[in-house]
N, C-alpha and C positions, 0 to 999 in steps of 0.2 A: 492130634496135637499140633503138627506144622503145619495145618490148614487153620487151626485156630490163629496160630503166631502170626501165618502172612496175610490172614484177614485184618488182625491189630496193625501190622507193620503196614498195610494196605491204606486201612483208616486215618493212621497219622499221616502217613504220606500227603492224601488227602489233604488231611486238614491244616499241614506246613504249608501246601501251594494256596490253599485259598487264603493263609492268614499272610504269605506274601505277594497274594494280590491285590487285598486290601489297601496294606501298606504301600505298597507301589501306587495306587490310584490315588492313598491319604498327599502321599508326596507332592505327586503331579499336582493336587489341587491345590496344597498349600503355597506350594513352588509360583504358580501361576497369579497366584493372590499375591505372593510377595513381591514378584516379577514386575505386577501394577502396580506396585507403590515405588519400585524401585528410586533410588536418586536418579538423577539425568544421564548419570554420565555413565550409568552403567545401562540403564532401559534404550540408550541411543543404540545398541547391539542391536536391535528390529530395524535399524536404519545404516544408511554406509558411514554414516557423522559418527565419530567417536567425542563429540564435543558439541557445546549449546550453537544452532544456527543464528547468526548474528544478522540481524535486519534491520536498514537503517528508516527513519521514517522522520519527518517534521510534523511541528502540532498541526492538527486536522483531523476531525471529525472522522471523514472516509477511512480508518485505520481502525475503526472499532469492533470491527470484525476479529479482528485479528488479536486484538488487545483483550477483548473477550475473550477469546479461546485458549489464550495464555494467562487469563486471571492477572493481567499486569505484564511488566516490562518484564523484571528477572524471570529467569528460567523456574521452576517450581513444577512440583509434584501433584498438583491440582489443575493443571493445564490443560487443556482436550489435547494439546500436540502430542503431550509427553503418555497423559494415562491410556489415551486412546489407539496414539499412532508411532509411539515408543520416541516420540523425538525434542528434546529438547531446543525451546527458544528464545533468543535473547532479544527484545527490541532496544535499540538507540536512538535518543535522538539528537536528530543534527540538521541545525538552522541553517549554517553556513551551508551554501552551494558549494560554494570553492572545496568545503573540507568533505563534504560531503560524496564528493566526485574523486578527490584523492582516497579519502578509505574505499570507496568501491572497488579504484583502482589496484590497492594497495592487498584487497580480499580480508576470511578471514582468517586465525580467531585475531589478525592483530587489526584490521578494519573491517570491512561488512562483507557477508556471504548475497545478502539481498537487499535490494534499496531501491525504493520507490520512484516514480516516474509520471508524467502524464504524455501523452502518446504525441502529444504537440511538442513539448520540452524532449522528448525521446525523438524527435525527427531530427532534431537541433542537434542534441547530444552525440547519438553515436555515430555518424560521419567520423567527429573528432575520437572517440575510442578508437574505432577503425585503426583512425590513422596513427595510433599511439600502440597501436599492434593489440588490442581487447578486443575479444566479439564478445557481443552481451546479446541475450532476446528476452522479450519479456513472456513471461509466461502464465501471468496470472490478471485478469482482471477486477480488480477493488472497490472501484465507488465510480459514478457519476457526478459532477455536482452540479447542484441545482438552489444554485445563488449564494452557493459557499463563496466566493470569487466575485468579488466587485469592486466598484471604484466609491470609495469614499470621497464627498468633493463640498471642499465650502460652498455656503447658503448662495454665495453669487455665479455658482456655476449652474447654470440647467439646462444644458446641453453639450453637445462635442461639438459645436461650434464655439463656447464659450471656452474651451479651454488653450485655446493660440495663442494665449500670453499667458499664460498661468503654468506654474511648474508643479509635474506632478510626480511622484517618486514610486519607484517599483525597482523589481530582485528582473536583469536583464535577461531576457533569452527562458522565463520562466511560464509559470501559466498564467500569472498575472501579463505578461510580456504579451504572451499569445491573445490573451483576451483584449487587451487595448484594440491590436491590430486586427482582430476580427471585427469587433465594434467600428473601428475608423474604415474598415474597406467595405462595409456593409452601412455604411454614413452615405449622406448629400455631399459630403466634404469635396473638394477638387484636391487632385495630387498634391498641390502647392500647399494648400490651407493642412490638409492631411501630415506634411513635411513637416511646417511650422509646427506644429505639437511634436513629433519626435524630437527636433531641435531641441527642445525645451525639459525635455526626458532627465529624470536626476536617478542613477541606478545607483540600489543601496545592494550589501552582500547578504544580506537575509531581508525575513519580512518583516517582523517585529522593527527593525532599522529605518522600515519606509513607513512605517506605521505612526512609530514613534515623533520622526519627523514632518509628516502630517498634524499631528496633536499637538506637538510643539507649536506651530503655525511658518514652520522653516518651508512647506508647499500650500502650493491650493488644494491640492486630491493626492490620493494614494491610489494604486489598485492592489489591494492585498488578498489572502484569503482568511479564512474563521481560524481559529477566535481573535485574530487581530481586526475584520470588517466590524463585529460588535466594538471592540477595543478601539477603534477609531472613529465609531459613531460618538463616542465621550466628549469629542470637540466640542463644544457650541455651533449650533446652528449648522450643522453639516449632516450629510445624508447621501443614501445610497443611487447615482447617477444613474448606473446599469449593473446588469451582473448577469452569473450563467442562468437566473430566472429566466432574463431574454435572450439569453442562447443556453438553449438546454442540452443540449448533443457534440458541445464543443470540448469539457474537458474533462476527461476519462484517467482514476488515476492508475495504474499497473505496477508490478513485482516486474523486477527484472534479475537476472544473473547471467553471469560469465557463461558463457558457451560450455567449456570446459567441468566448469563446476556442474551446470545441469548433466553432461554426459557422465559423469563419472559421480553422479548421486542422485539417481532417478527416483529411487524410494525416499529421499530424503525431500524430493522435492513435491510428490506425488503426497506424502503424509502430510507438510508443509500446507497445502492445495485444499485436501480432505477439512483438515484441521482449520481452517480459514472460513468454510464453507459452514460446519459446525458452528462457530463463533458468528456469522453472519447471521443465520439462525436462531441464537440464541440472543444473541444482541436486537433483534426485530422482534421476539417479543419481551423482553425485559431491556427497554431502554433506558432504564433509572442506573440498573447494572454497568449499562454502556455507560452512562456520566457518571459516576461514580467512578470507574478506571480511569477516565479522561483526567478528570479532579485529579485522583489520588497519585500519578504518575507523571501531568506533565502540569510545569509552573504555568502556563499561560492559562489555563481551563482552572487552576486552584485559583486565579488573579480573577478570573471570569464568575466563578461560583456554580455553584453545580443546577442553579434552576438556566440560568441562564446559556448552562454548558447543552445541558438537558434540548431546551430549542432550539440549538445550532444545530441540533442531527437532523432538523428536519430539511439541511441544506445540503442534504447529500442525500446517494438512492445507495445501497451497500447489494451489488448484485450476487445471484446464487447462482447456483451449474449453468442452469439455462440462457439466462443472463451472457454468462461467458461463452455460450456456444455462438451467439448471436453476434458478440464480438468481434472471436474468432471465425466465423463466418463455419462450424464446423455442424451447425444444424441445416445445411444446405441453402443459405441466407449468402448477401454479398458482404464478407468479412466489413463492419464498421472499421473495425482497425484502421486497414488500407487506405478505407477513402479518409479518415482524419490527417492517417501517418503523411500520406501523400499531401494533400493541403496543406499541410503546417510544413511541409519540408519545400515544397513551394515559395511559400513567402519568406522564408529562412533566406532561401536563397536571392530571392528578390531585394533583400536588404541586405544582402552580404556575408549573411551571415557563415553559411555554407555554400565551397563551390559544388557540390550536384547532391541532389537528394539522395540519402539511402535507398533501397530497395525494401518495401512494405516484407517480404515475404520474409528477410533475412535479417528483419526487425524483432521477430516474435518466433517463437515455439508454442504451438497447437497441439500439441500431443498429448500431453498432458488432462488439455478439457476434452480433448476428441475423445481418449481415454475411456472418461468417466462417463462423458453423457451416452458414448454408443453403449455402456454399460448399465446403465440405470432402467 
């Protein structure tokens, strides 16, 4: 008889542990499904951000990566940053330089945790951080352009020799900034004739400003970038002089952040990275996808329309891992970076801009792509 009773007491035992095993696994799996869906601000617990990464950007094409992967500016639960990599993102945009450069300053969530660059404007730039006590590196490589960036110039310009009397407006010390003086030192021009055009320089505080003033017929040329180069082919009889078509290697755009914030949020920055790379992906092969966020999120690309948004992607290259190794010079290559950063912080200084160039190395954080590619 107590050998019957503790074989029953035996059996349920039994069968109490495996019915909370079950349970225990139902759990885990429900947990884990609901975990994916979670809102932002409780799924940023996979990340050291207990709050949406705020990343400042201006309209251009080369950001579609990114805009992709977050399904749009707001933060949202359909995002590859948030379902994939637990992190919530917010994009802004911000035309002005000037303000542009104070919320960077300023971090976030009350200005930007990440804010865009191109590695020629970044030579320019962080000297002056520096000296305002910011370190900032860039860590991420985003687009190439590839004639995103040109000069729009009335019907009687057709050449950089013609433009020594003619006044042409641009956002100073920027990539349009940088491409003029590529273009004029890579001219027949002599120093003199060369000078004579900068004299002449009308610097607006955004683009859409130097654009606008172009169309109006207040300059001869603009050099702006997409979708204001379409935006200011509307002129009558104007057209595109030159652009990164004929310099294709010159303006690379990059993520950058505070020193600090990348040290003290490396998973944030690294999901951020992944999440980017996904959307670049995704974005190359559904590029309707990509102009359709452009449209639906920023006014100049809705002003532009979406076929027309559609063919400005073909004016940028949106690089992947490998890409960025090549960069970074972290596939055993000479860092591109360097030799841009170095050029462009050269003739910064040649016109005054900065008294000594930065140091390439202490420009950028590699770790991040070194990371992933020695891991792939």
């Amino acid at each position: 008889m107590i050998n019957i009773l503790m074989y029953q007491f035996s059996k349920k035992l039994r069968m109490f542990w495996f019915l909370a095993a079950v349970v225990i696994i139902v759990i885990t799996v429900v947990a884990f499904a609901v975990f994916q869906r979670l809102p932002d601000q409780q799924v940023a617990s996979r990340v050291e951000l207990n709050r949406p990464l705020i990343v400042g950007i201006v309209s251009w094409p080369g950001y579609a990566g990114g805009i992709v992967a977050n399904r749009g500016f707001s933060e949202n639960e359909d995002s590859i940053f948030t379902r994939k990599y637990g992190l919530a993102v917010r994009f802004i945009l911000i035309e002005d330089i000037d303000a542009r450069g104070k919320a960077f300053a300023k971090g976030g969530p009350g200005g930007i945790d990440v804010v865009w660059t191109t590695i020629d404007f970044w030579a320019n730039e962080l000297p002056n951080f520096v000296a305002g006590g910011i370190e900032a590196e860039a860590f991420l490589h985003v687009d190439w352009s590839r004639g995103g960036d040109a000069m729009v110039a009335d019907k009687s310009i057709t050449s950089l020799a013609d433009l020594k009397d003619k006044k042409v407006t641009l956002v100073q010390f920027t990539p349009s900034h940088w491409l003029l003086e590529y273009a004029l030192r890579k001219s027949q021009l002599t120093p003199d004739e060369q000078q004579k055009i900068r004299d002449n320089l009308v610097f607006t505080q955004d683009v859409p400003t130097a654009r606008s003033a172009f169309v109006a017929g207040h300059a001869d040329a603009a050099v702006v970038w997409e979708p204001d180069v379409k935006q200011a082919l509307k002129r009558d009889s104007s057209h595109v002089l030159f652009s990164t078509k004929d310099f294709p290697n010159i303006i690379a755009d990059m993520m950058v952040a505070k020193r600090d914030f990348i040290k003290t949020h490396p998973k944030t920055i690294e999901a951020f990275i992944r999440g980017w790379f996904d959307g670049v992906d995704e974005a190359k092969k559904n590029p309707d996808l990509a102009a359709r966020l452009l449209v639906e999120n920023e006014p100049l690309f809705a002003d532009l329309g979406f076929s027309e948004t559609r063919d400005s992607l073909s004016w940028v290259y949106w690089p992947d891992l490998n890409d960025n190794a090549q960069m970074f010079g972290v596939d055993g290559s000479a860092p591109l970076f360097d030799s841009i950063f170095n050029d462009a912080g050269l003739i910064w200084k040649s016109l005054g801009v900065i008294d000594e160039p930065a140091n390439a190395s202490a420009a950028k954080n590699d770790s991040f792509i070194r990371g992933a590619y020695n891991a792939q």
